[in-house]
C-alpha positions in Angstrom: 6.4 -17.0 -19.9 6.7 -13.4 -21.2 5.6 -10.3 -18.6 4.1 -7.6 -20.9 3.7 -5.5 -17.4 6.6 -3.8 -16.0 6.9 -4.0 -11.9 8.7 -1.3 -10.4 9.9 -1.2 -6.5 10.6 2.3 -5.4 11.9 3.5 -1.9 12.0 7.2 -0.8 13.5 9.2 1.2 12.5 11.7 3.5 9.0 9.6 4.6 9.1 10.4 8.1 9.6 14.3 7.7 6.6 14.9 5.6 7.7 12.9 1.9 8.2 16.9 0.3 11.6 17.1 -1.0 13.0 16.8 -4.5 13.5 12.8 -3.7 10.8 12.3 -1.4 7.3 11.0 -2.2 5.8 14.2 -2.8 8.6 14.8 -5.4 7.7 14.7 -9.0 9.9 11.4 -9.0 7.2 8.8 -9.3 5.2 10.7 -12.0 8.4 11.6 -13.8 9.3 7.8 -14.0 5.8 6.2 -15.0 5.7 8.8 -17.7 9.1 7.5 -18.9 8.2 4.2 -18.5 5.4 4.4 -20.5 6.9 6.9 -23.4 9.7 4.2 -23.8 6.5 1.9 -25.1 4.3 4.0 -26.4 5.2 8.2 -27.0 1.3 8.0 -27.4 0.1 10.8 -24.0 -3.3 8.8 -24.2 -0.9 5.8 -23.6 0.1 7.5 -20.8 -3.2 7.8 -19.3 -4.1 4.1 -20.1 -1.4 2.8 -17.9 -1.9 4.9 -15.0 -5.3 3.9 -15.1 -4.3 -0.3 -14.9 -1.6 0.2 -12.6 -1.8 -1.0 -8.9 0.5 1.0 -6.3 1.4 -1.4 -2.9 2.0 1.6 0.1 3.9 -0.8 2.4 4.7 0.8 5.6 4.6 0.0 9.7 0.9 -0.4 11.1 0.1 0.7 14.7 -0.7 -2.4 16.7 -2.9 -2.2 19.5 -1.4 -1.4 22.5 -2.3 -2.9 25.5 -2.7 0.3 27.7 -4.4 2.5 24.9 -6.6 -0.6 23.7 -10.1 1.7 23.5 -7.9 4.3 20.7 -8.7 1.4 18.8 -12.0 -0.1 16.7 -12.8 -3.1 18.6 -13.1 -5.6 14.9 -9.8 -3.5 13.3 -7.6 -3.9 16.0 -3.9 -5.1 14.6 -2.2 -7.9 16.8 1.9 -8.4 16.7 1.9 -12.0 15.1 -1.1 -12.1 13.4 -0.5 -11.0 9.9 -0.2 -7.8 7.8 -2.4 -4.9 8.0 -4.5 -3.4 5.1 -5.1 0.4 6.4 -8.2 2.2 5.6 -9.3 5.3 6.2 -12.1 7.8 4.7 -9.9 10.7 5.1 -7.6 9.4 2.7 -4.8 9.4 4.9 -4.2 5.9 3.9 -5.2 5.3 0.0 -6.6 1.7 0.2 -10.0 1.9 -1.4 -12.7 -1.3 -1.8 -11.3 -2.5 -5.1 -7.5 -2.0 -4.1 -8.1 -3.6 -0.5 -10.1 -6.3 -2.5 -6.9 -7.3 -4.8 -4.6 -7.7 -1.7 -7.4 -10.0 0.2 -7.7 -12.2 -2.6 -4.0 -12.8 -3.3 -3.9 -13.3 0.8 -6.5 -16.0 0.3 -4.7 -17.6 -2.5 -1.9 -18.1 -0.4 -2.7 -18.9 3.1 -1.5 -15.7 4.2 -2.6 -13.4 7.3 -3.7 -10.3 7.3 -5.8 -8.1 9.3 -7.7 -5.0 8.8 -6.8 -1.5 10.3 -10.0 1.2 10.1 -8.9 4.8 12.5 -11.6 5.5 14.7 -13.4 8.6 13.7 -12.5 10.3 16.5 -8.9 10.1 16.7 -6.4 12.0 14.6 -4.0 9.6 12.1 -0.6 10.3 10.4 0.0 9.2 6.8 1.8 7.3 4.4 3.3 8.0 0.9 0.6 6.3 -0.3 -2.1 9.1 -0.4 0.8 11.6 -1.8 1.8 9.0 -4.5 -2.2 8.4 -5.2 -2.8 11.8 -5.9 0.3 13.2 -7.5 -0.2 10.2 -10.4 -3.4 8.8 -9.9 -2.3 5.7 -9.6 -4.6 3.4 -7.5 -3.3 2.4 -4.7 -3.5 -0.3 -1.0 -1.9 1.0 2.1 -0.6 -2.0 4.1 1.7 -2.7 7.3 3.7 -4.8 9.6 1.8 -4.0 13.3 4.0 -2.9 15.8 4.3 -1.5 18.7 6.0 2.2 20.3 6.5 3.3 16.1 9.0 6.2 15.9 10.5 5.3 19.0 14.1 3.9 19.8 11.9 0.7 21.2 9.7 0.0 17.7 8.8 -3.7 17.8 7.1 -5.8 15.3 7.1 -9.4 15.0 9.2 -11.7 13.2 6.3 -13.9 11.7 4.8 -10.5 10.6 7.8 -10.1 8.6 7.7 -13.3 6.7 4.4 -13.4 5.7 4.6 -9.5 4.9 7.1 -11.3 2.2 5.3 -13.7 0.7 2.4 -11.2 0.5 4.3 -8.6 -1.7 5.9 -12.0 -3.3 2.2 -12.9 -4.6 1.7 -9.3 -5.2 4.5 -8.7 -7.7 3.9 -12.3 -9.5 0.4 -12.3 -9.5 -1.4 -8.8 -8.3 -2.1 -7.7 -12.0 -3.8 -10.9 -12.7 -6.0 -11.0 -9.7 -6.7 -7.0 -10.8 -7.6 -7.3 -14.1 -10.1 -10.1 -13.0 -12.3 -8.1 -11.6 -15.2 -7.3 -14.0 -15.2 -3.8 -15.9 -11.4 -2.6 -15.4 -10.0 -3.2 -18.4 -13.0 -1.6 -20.6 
């Protein structure tokens, strides 16, 4: 079966040490390439904006499990276990980009396929780093779904995650690449 979408997989550089270089996610990069993309279809600039505004952006990153000593830094119903599935990271902030109809997509394709996942909400009173996601989300507008392996000590010469995380972290972006537009454009009112 023909794909009339184009799927892109795109790693950077520089994450760790703030994403602003000329190949990190705060780069022009990512805009540069969509516009490309999308000019090699259509030279149309409304074309442009029509695209941006279908596409789906997948912020995969690590995801702070809860720690046994520091349990209370955590929400008591969005606390990520090692073992237990993928994390889809919220925030109000923005510091992670996931938003009601982006976390909704990743839930659904979870539920299609039996996968795991958990849900990761910062408590209002503690700070919280980033991801590219947020940079990526507003330097295209391109909506976007922060998600995570949980681990433990990240950043630290001991960072431990779990292999089952791993796996089903796989077949999660699998389903997302073969069917994440599909479950996206089923929701009611998106592609008006």
């Amino acid at each position: 079966e023909a794909d009339a979408d184009v799927s892109v997989v795109v790693l950077f550089d520089h994450e760790e040490c703030g994403s602003q270089s000329a190949v990190g996610a705060g780069s022009p990069i990512m805009s540069d390439a969509v516009e490309r993309i999308s000019f090699c279809f259509d030279a149309d600039p409304e074309a442009l904006k029509v695209s941006i505004s279908k596409s789906l952006l997948l912020s995969a990153d690590g995801a702070h499990a809860v720690h046994p000593n520091y349990a209370s830094k955590h929400e008591t119903e969005h606390a990520p276990k090692m073992g237990a599935g993928t994390v889809i990271k919220t925030n109000d902030n923005q510091r992670y980009a996931t938003n009601a109809v982006t976390g909704f997509v990743v839930r659904e394709l979870a539920r299609r396929h039996d996968i795991p996942i958990q849900e990761f909400v910062v408590r209002n009173d503690c700070p919280c780093g980033t991801t590219i996601g947020p940079i990526i989300a507003a330097n295209t507008g391109i909506r976007t779904v922060d998600i995570g392996c949980p681990q433990l000590s990240m950043h630290s010469i001991r960072e431990t995650c779990a292999v089952d995380d791993l796996f089903t972290n796989y077949k999660l972006l699998k389903a997302f690449y073969e069917e994440g537009i599909e479950v996206d454009r089923s929701l009611k009112g998106l592609d008006e």
